[in-house]
C-alpha positions as CSV (number, residue, x, y, z in Angstrom):
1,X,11.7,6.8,1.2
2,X,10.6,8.1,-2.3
3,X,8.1,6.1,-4.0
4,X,9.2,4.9,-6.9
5,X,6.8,3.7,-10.3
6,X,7.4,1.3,-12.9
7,X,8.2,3.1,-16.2
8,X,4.9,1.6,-17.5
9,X,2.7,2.6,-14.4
10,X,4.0,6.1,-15.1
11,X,2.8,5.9,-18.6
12,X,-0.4,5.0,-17.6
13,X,-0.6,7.5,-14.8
14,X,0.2,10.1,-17.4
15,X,-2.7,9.5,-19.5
16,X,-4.9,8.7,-16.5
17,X,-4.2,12.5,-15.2
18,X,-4.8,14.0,-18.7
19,X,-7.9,12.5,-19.4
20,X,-8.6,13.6,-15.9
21,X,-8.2,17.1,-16.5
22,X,-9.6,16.7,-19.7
23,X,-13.2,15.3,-18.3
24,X,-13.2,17.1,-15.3
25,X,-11.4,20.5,-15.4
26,X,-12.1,20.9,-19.8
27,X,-8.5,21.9,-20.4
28,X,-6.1,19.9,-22.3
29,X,-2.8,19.3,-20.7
30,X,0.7,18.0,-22.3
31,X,3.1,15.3,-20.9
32,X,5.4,17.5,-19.3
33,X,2.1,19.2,-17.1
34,X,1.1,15.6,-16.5
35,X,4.4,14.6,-15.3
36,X,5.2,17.3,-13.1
37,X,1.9,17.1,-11.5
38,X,1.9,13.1,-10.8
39,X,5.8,14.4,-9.6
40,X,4.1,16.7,-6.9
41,X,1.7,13.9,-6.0
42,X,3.9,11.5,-5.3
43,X,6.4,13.4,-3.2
44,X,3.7,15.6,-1.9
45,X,0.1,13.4,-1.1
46,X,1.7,9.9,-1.6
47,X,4.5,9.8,1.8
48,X,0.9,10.1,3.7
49,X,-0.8,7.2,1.5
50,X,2.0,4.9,1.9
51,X,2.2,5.4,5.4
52,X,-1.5,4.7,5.8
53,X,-1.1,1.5,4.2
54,X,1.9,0.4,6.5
55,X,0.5,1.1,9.2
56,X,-3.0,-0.9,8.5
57,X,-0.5,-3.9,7.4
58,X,0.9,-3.4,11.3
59,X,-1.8,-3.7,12.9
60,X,-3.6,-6.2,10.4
61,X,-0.4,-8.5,11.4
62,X,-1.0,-7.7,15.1
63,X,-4.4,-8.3,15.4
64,X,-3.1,-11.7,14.0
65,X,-0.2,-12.3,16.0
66,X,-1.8,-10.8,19.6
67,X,-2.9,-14.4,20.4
68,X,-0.9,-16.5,18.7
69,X,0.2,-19.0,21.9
70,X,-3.3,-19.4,22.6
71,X,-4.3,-20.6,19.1
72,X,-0.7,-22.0,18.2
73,X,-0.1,-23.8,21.2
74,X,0.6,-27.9,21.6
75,X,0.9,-29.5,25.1
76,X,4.2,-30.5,25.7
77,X,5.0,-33.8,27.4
78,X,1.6,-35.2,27.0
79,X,2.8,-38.4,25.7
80,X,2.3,-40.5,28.9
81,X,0.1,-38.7,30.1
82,X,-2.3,-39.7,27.1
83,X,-1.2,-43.6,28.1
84,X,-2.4,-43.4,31.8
Protein backbone atom coordinates (compact mmCIF):
# COMPACT_ATOMS: atom_id res chain seq x y z
CA UNK A 1 0.00 0.00 0.00
CA UNK A 2 1.78 3.36 -0.95
CA UNK A 3 1.67 6.02 1.47
CA UNK A 4 0.06 8.71 0.27
CA UNK A 5 0.54 12.73 1.63
CA UNK A 6 -1.70 15.57 1.58
CA UNK A 7 -0.62 18.06 -1.07
CA UNK A 8 0.11 20.54 1.82
CA UNK A 9 2.08 17.97 3.99
CA UNK A 10 4.22 17.53 1.00
CA UNK A 11 4.78 21.24 0.83
CA UNK A 12 5.88 21.24 4.16
CA UNK A 13 7.97 18.18 3.95
CA UNK A 14 9.70 19.84 1.07
CA UNK A 15 10.98 22.75 2.93
CA UNK A 16 11.46 20.64 6.00
CA UNK A 17 14.14 18.46 3.98
CA UNK A 18 15.81 21.62 2.38
CA UNK A 19 16.33 23.39 5.39
CA UNK A 20 17.58 20.03 6.58
CA UNK A 21 20.26 19.80 4.17
CA UNK A 22 20.79 23.23 4.42
CA UNK A 23 21.66 23.09 8.39
CA UNK A 24 23.06 19.93 8.46
CA UNK A 25 24.84 18.83 5.20
CA UNK A 26 25.66 23.10 4.07
CA UNK A 27 24.45 22.53 0.58
CA UNK A 28 21.48 24.06 -0.89
CA UNK A 29 19.09 21.81 -2.62
CA UNK A 30 16.09 22.69 -5.13
CA UNK A 31 12.48 21.32 -5.14
CA UNK A 32 12.92 18.79 -7.59
CA UNK A 33 16.09 17.16 -5.19
CA UNK A 34 13.71 17.68 -2.25
CA UNK A 35 10.93 15.88 -3.94
CA UNK A 36 12.71 12.97 -5.26
CA UNK A 37 14.41 12.37 -2.02
CA UNK A 38 11.08 12.60 0.27
CA UNK A 39 9.84 10.20 -3.03
CA UNK A 40 12.66 7.53 -2.02
CA UNK A 41 11.73 7.98 1.65
CA UNK A 42 8.47 7.17 1.44
CA UNK A 43 8.61 4.16 -0.80
CA UNK A 44 11.96 3.16 0.57
CA UNK A 45 12.12 3.87 4.76
CA UNK A 46 8.40 4.67 5.25
CA UNK A 47 6.60 0.77 4.27
CA UNK A 48 8.88 -0.16 7.52
CA UNK A 49 7.49 2.89 9.71
CA UNK A 50 3.95 2.28 8.79
CA UNK A 51 4.16 -1.18 9.58
CA UNK A 52 5.74 -0.49 12.94
CA UNK A 53 2.86 1.68 13.80
CA UNK A 54 0.27 -1.10 12.82
CA UNK A 55 1.61 -3.40 14.44
CA UNK A 56 1.96 -1.46 18.01
CA UNK A 57 -1.92 -0.43 17.26
CA UNK A 58 -2.45 -4.53 17.16
CA UNK A 59 -1.15 -5.27 19.99
CA UNK A 60 -2.16 -1.92 21.87
CA UNK A 61 -5.85 -3.23 20.94
CA UNK A 62 -4.97 -6.79 22.25
CA UNK A 63 -3.58 -6.03 25.30
CA UNK A 64 -7.06 -4.35 25.60
CA UNK A 65 -9.20 -6.91 24.35
CA UNK A 66 -7.16 -10.18 25.95
CA UNK A 67 -9.50 -9.87 29.08
CA UNK A 68 -12.31 -8.39 28.00
CA UNK A 69 -15.11 -11.08 29.55
CA UNK A 70 -13.47 -10.78 32.72
CA UNK A 71 -13.76 -6.98 32.98
CA UNK A 72 -16.97 -6.79 30.69
CA UNK A 73 -18.85 -9.41 32.11
CA UNK A 74 -22.58 -9.15 33.89
CA UNK A 75 -24.18 -12.15 35.65
CA UNK A 76 -26.91 -13.36 33.85
CA UNK A 77 -30.14 -14.53 35.49
CA UNK A 78 -29.32 -12.97 38.72
CA UNK A 79 -32.62 -11.37 39.09
CA UNK A 80 -34.08 -13.86 41.67
CA UNK A 81 -31.46 -14.74 42.85
CA UNK A 82 -30.79 -11.09 44.24
CA UNK A 83 -34.71 -11.53 45.74
CA UNK A 84 -33.90 -14.72 47.88
Amino acid sequence: MPIKLAPDTTKQLHTSIKRFVAEQLDQEIGDLKASLFLEYVLEEIGPSIYNKAVADVQSYFEDRTADLPGTCYEKEFGYWVKRK
